[in-house]
C-alpha positions as a LaTeX table, in Angstrom:
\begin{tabular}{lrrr}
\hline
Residue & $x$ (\AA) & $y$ (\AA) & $z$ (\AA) \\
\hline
Unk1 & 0.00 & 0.00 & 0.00 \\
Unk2 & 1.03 & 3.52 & $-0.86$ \\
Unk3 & $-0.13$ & 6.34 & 0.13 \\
Unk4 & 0.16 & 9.18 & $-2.50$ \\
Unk5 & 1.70 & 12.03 & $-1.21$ \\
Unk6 & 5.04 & 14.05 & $-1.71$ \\
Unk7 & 6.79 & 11.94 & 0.64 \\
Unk8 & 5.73 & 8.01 & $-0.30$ \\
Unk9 & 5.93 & 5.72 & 2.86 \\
Unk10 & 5.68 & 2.50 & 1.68 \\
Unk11 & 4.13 & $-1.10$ & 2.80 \\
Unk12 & 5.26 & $-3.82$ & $-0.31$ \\
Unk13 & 3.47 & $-6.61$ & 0.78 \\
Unk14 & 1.20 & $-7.96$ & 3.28 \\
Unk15 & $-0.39$ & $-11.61$ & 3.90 \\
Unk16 & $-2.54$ & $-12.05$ & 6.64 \\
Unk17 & $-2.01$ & $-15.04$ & 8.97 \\
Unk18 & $-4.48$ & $-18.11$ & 7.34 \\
Unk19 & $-5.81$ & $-18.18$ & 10.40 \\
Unk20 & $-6.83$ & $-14.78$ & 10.62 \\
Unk21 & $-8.20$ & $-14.45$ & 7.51 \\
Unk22 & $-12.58$ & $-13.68$ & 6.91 \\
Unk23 & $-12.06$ & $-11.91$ & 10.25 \\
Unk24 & $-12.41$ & $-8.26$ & 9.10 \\
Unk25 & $-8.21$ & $-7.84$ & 10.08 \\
Unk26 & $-7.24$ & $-6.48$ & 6.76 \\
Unk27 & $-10.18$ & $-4.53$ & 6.24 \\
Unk28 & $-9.00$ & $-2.59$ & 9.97 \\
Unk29 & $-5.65$ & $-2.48$ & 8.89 \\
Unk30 & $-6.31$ & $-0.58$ & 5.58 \\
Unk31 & $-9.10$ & 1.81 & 7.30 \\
Unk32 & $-6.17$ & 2.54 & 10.10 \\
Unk33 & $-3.83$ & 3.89 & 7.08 \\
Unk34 & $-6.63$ & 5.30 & 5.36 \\
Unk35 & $-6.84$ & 7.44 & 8.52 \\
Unk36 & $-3.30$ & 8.21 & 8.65 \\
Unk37 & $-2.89$ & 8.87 & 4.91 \\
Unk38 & $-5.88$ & 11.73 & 5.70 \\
Unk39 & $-3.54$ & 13.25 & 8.83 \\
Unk40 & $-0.82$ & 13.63 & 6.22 \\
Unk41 & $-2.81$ & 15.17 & 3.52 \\
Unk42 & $-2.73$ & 12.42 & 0.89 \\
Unk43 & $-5.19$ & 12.25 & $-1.98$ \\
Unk44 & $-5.42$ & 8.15 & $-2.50$ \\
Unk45 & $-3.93$ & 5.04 & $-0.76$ \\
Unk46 & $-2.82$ & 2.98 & $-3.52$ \\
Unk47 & $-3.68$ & $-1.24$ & $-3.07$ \\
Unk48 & $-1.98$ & $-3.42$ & $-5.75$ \\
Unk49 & $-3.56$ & $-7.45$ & $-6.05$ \\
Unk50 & $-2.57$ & $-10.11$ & $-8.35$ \\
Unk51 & $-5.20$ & $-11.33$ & $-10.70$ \\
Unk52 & $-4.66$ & $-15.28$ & $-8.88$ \\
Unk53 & $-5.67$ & $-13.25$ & $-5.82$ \\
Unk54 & $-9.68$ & $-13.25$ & $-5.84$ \\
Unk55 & $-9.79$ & $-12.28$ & $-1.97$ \\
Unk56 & $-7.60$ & $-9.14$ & $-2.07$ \\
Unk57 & $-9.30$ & $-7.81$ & $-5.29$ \\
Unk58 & $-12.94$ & $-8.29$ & $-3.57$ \\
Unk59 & $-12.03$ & $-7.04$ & $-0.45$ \\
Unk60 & $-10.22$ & $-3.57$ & $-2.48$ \\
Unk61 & $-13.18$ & $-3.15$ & $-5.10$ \\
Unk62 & $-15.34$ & $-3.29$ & $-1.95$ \\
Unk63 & $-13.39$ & $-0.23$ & 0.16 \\
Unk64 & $-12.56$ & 1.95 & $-3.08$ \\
Unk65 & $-12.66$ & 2.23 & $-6.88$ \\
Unk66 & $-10.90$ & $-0.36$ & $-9.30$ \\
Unk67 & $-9.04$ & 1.18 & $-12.00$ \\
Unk68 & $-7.34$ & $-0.95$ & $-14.93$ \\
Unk69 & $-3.95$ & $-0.15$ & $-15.43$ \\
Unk70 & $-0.81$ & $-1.67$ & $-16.74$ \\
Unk71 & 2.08 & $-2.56$ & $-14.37$ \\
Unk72 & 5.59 & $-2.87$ & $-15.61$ \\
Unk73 & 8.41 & $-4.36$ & $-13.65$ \\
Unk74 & 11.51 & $-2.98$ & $-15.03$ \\
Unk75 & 15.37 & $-4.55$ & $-13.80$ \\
Unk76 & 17.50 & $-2.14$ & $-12.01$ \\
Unk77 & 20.83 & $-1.19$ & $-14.01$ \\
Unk78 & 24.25 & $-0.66$ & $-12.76$ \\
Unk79 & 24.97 & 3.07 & $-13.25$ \\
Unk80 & 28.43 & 2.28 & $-13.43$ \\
Unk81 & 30.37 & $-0.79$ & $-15.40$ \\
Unk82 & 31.48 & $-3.33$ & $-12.78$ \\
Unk83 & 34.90 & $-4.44$ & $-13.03$ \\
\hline
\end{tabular}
């Protein structure tokens, strides 16, 4: 999760425990950062699911709005030659 502001802190991943899962934890986590992204001014908190991951998508289209975009992972480069 991201929260969109001029200063980006950043959450890259997060699995709840099987156990805990259909208990309404995620849901509380992303309202608590949806609170804090508000105290610092942001304008979105961005949510990222795979398309294998059926749960996370219905549980994001249900607290916000689902927009289809194209993702690109791109390799890091040396700046440099390496010897």
């Amino acid at each position: 999760m991201i929260f969109r502001t001029g200063n980006l802190p950043r959450n890259n991943y997060t699995q709840p425990d099987p156990f805990s899962r259909r208990q309404g934890v995620a849901t509380a986590l992303i309202r608590a950062l949806q609170g804090i992204a508000h105290e610092r001014g942001a304008y979105v908190v961005y949510v990222q699911a795979d398309l294998t991951d059926p749960p996370a998508i219905a549980l994001y289209t249900k607290l916000g709005v689902r927009e289809d975009v194209l993702h690109f992972d791109l390799p890091p480069l040396a700046l440099r030659p390496q010897n």
